[in-house]
Residue, then its C-alpha position, 0 to 999 in steps of 0.5 A: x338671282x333677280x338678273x337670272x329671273x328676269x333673263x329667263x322671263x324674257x326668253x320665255x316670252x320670246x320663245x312664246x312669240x316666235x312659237x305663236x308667229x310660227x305657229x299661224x304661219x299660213x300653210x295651206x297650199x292650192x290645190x288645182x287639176x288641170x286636163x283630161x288627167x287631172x293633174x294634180x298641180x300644189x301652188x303657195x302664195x303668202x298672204x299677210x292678211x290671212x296671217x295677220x287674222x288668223x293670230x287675230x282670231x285666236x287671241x280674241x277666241x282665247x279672251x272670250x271664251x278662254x280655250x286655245x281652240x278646237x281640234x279636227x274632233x268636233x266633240x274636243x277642245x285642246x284642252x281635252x287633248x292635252x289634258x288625256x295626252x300630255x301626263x302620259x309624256x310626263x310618265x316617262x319624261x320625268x323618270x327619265x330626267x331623274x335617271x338620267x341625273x342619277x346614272x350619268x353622274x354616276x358614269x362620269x365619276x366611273x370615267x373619270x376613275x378609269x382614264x388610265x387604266x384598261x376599264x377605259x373601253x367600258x368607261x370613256x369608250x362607251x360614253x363615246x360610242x353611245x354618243x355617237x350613235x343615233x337615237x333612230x338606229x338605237x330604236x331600230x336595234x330596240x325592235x330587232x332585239x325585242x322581235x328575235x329574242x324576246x318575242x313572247x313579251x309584247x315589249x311595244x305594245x302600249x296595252x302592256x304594263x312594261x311599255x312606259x320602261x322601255x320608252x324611258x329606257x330609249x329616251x334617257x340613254x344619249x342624256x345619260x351619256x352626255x351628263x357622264x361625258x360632263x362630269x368626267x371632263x369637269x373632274x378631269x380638269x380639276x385632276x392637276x390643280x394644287x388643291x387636288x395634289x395636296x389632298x393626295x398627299x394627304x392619303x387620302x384615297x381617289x374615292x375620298x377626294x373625289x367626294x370631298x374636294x371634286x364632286x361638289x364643283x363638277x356639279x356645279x358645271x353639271x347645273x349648268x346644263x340641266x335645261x339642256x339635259x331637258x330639251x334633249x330628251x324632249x328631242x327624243x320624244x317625238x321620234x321614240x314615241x311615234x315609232x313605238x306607237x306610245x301614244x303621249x303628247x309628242x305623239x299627238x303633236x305629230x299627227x297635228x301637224x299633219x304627220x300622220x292622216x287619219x283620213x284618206x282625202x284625195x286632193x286634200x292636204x293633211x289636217x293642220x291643228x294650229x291651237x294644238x301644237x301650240x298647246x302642246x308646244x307651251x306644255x314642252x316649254x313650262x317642262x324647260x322653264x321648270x328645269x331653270x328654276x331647279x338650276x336656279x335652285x341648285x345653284x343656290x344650295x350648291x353656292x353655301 
């Protein structure tokens, strides 16, 4: 327990400081018109002063007042920011994790039961097809469907109560399947050993065996990929939200770095907010470390 904590401190720290040192990377461009057409010309040059101060800046502004910094609204720290954003993600993030646990679980014991039978096209068959498919396509058939059949519920408007299901709904699928595809191997793999053909012949039923003599270490390899499960749906989240308009923290980290322009500035680039995505960025990262301290935790219970 003690090698694990301190493996995952190290990392924690490692990712901190690749985000930081991503982060500041300098990123503004010169911006010059030349001739009678003002032509646009964008030239980059790296300067490792520039970088250097800028990460300078922002540990002293972080010592001596204590905030992460400002944002391209003069009234708002980014504390403001992701204090209104961040619990909107964490509305959907959370039941999704969960949902996918639960369901994927649940499908991996139903493909696994249905290998050799004719079911397999709904068990195994799906598992595959959703895997294969790409989150954006899923979405683009999540508008198509809601535009021709359901077009008096406003199924993408975040005004409307249901919206937040929708998401997770959205952002839980591919997990779900990749939990079923986990156990379903897991089980599989044990299907042959003595122990499991000695229980058989016991009389005991598939479903019997399965709960007493298989379940238990298919979890175990499911424990391993908890924080995998996490970073998946994390994944997810920025392109479900922007182009469902759901407005959380993966939403505002888009239009910090630029993705989206509030403002029509000719000749300008878009408005980065460094101290933001790091904000923002740490937030996605406590919600992956707080999934290897449930690994940890689960490994321990399922270990007695």
């Amino acid at each position: 327990m003690r090698r694990e904590l301190l493996k995952i401190s190290m990392a924690v720290l490692l990712a901190v400081t690749v985000l930081v040192l991503i982060v500041f990377f300098p990123r503004t461009p010169t911006i010059t018109a030349e001739g009678r057409g003002e032509v646009i010309d964008y030239s980059y040059s790296f300067s490792m002063e520039e970088y250097r101060q800028s990460i300078t800046s922002f540990v002293k502004d972080l010592g001596n007042e204590g905030t992460l910094g400002g944002t391209r609204y003069q009234t708002k720290s980014v504390e403001d920011e992701i204090s209104h954003y961040f619990p909107k993600s964490l509305k959907v993030v959370l039941p999704a994790f969960i949902i996918c646990l639960v369901l994927g679980v649940v499908k991996g014991i139903y493909d696994y039961r249905n290998t050799y039978s004719k079911k397999n096209i709904a068990g195994s068959g799906t598992t595959w097809l959703f895997q294969s498919i790409p989150d954006f396509f899923l979405v683009i058939f999540a508008f198509f469907v809601g535009i021709t059949f359901l077009p008096q519920l406003k199924l993408f408007s975040e005004g409307s109560w249901y919206n937040f299901l929708i998401i997770i709904g959205l952002i839980s699928l591919y997990p779900i399947m990749y939990v079923a595809r986990t156990i379903s191997v897991s089980l599989l793999a044990q299907d042959g050993q003595d122990y499991i053909k000695v229980a058989k012949s016991k009389g005991l039923t598939k479903r019997q065996v399965i709960n007493r003599h298989m379940l238990r270490l298919s979890l175990q390899d499911l424990n391993r990929h908890i924080p995998t499960i996490m970073i998946i749906i994390l994944s997810n989240l920025l392109m479900v939200e922007y182009l469902l308009n759901y407005q959380g923290a993966a939403y505002r980290l888009f239009i910090a770095l630029g993705g989206v322009q509030t403002t029509i500035r000719p000749h300008m680039p878009p408005t980065y907010e460094a101290s933001l995505v790091l904000g923002i960025g740490l937030c996605f990262l406590i919600l992956i470390l707080s999934t290897h301290f449930v690994r940890l935790f689960f490994s321990w219970k399922l270990s007695k």
